[in-house]
C-alpha positions in Angstrom: -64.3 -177.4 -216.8 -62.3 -176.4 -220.0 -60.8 -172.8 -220.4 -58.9 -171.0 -222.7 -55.3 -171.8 -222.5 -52.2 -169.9 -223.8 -52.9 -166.9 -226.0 -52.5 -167.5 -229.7 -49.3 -167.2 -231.6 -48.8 -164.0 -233.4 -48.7 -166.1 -237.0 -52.3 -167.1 -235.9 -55.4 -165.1 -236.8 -54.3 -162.1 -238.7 -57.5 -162.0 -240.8 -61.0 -161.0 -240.6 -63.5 -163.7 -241.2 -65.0 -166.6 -239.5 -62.7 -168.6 -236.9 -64.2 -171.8 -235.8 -63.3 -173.4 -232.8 -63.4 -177.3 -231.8 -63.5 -179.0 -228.7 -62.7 -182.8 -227.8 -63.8 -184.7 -225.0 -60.7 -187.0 -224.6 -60.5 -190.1 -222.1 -57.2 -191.8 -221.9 -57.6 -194.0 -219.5 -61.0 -195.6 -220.0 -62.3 -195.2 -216.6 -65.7 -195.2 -216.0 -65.5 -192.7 -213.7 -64.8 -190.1 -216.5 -68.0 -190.9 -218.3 -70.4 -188.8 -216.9 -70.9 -184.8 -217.8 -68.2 -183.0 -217.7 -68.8 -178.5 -216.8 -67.1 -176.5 -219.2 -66.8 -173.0 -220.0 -66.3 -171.5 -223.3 -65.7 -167.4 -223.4 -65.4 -165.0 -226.4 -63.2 -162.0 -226.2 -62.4 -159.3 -228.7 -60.1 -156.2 -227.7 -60.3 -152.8 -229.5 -57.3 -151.8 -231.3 -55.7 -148.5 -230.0 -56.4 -145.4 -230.6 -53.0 -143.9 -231.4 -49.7 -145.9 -232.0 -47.4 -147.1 -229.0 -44.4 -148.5 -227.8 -43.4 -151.7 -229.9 -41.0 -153.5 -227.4 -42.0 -154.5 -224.3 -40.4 -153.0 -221.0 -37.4 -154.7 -220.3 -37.3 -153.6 -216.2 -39.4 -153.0 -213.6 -40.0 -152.8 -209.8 -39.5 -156.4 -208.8 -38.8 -155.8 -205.0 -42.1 -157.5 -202.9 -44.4 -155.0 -201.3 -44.3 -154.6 -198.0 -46.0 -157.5 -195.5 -49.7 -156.1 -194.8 -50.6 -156.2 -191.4 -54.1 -157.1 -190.1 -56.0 -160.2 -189.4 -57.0 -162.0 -192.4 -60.7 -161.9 -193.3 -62.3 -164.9 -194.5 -63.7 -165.0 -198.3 -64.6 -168.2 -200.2 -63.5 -169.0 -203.2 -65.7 -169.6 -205.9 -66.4 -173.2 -207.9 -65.1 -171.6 -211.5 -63.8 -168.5 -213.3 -67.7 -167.2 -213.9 -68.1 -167.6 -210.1 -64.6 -166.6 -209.0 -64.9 -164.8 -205.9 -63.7 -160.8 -205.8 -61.0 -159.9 -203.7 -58.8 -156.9 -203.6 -55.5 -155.9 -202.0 -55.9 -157.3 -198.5 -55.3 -160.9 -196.7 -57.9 -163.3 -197.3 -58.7 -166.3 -195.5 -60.2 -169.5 -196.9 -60.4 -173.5 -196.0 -59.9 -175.8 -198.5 -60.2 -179.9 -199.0 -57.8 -181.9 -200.7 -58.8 -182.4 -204.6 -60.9 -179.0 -204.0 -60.1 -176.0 -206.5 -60.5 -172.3 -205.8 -61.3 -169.2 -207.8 -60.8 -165.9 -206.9 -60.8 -162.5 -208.9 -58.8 -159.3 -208.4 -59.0 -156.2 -210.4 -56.0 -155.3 -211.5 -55.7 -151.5 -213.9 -53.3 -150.3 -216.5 -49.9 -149.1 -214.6 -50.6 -151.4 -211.4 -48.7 -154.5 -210.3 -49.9 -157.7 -209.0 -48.9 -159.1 -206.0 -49.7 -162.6 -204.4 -48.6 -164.7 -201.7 -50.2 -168.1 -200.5 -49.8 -169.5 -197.5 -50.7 -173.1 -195.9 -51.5 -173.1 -192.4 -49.6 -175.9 -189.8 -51.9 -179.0 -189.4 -51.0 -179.5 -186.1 -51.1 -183.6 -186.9 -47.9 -185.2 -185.8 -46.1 -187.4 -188.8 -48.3 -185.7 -191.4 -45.6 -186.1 -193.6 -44.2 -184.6 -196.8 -46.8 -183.2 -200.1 -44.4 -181.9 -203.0 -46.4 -178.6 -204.2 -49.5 -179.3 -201.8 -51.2 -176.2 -203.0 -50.5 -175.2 -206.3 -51.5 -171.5 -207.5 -52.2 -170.3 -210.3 -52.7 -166.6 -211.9 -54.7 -166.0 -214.9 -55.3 -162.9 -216.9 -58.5 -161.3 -217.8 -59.1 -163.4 -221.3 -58.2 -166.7 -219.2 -54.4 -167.7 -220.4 -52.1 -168.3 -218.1 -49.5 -166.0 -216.4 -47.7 -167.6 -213.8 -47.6 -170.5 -211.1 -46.1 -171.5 -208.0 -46.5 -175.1 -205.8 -46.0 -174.7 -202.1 -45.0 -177.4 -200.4 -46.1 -178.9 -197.2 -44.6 -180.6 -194.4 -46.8 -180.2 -191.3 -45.8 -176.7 -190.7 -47.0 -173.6 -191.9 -45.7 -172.7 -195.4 -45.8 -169.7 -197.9 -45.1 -169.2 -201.7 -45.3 -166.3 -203.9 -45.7 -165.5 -207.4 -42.9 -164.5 -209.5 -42.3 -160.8 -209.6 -44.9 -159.6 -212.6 -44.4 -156.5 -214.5 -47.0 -153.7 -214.3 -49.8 -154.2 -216.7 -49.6 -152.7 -220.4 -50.6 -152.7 -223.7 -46.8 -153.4 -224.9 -46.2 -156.3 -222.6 -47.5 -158.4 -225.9 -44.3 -157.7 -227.2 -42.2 -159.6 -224.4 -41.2 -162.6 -227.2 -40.5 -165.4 -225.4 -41.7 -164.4 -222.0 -44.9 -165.6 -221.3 -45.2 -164.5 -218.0 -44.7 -160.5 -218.9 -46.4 -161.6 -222.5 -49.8 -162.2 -220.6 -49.8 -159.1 -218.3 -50.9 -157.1 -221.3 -54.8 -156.0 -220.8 -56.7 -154.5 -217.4 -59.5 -156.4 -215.7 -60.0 -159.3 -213.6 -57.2 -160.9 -213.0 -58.2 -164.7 -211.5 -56.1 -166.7 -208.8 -56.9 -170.5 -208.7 -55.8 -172.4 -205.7 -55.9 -176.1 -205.8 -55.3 -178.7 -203.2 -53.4 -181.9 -203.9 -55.4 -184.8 -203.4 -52.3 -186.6 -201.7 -53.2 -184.1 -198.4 -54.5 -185.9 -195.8 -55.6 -184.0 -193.4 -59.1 -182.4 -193.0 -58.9 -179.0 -194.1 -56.0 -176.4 -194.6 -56.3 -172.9 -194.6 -54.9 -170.2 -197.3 -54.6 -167.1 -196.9 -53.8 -164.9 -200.1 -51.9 -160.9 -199.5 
């Protein structure tokens, strides 16, 4: 599955005309494995220009403190098998299993002025000596035209563990101006923003559970 990466550089495509884009199938190591097809994903996006001028800096504070723990039971929601099929999920806590090597899509709308909010959490395995997975279950938060925003790894150890996104700051048309600050830089346009939760192959147990507030 290929996607759209990091958003161009502002040097790039400042005239109209016909863009052409390539794409490489690339195997490194020769395995034989890697031969077969391969699903991938292209998307095209434009975005209107504004109606009336705005700010041209982006916002240099914001509410960072976490929200408030939701309480509730989690309900269970599986996550979809890419971005087209990434399942919809809105403020809540969401339940899912998930098998090591397995990747996870989930969608959440996210409007101009709001702030997104994400923890993931690995449930306890309950296996004695199950040992120690450096960023088990790695997270990962796109933005609606598919580049990247922000990560975190949570790591496991047997026990229950949590990790949360870095504190984001509400979505607007001038976070495109945050220069060197991706993270900001990318929370610039409202829609669906996608969560993809993978598993680390080196987790051996059967299943593990990850709840998402």
């Amino acid at each position: 599955m290929g996607h759209a990466g990091d958003l161009p550089r502002r040097s790039l495509c400042q005239e109209a005309g016909t863009y052409y884009l390539s794409v490489e199938r690339v195997d490194p190591d020769g395995e034989d494995s890697s031969r077969g097809p391969w699903d991938m994903e292209l998307t095209a996006v434009s975005e209107p220009a504004p109606e009336k001028a705005g700010a041209t800096s982006a916002p240099t504070r914001w509410n960072s403190a976490p929200p408030q723990p939701l309480d509730g039971s989690p309900e269970r929601r599986s996550g979809g098998a890419g971005f087209t099929r990434a399942t919809p999920v809105g403020q809540g806590v969401w339940r899912d299993d998930i098998r090591p090597g397995r990747t996870l899509f989930y969608k959440v709308p996210v409007d101009w002025g709001q702030q997104l909010h994400v923890t993931a959490e690995l449930g306890a395995s309950g296996t004695a000596g199950s040992g120690y997975v450096a960023a088990a279950l790695d997270l990962d938060l796109y933005n609606p035209v598919r580049g990247h925003v922000v990560d975190v790894g949570v790591d496991y150890d047997g026990g229950s563990k949590a990790g949360s996104l870095a504190p984001l700051p509400p979505v607007a048309y001038a976070n495109r101006h945050a220069a060197g600050r991706q993270a900001a830089g990318a929370m610039r346009v409202a829609g669906s923003y996608y969560l993809v939760a993978h598993l680390s192959a080196g987790w051996r147990t059967p299943s593990a559970t990850s709840p998402f507030r």
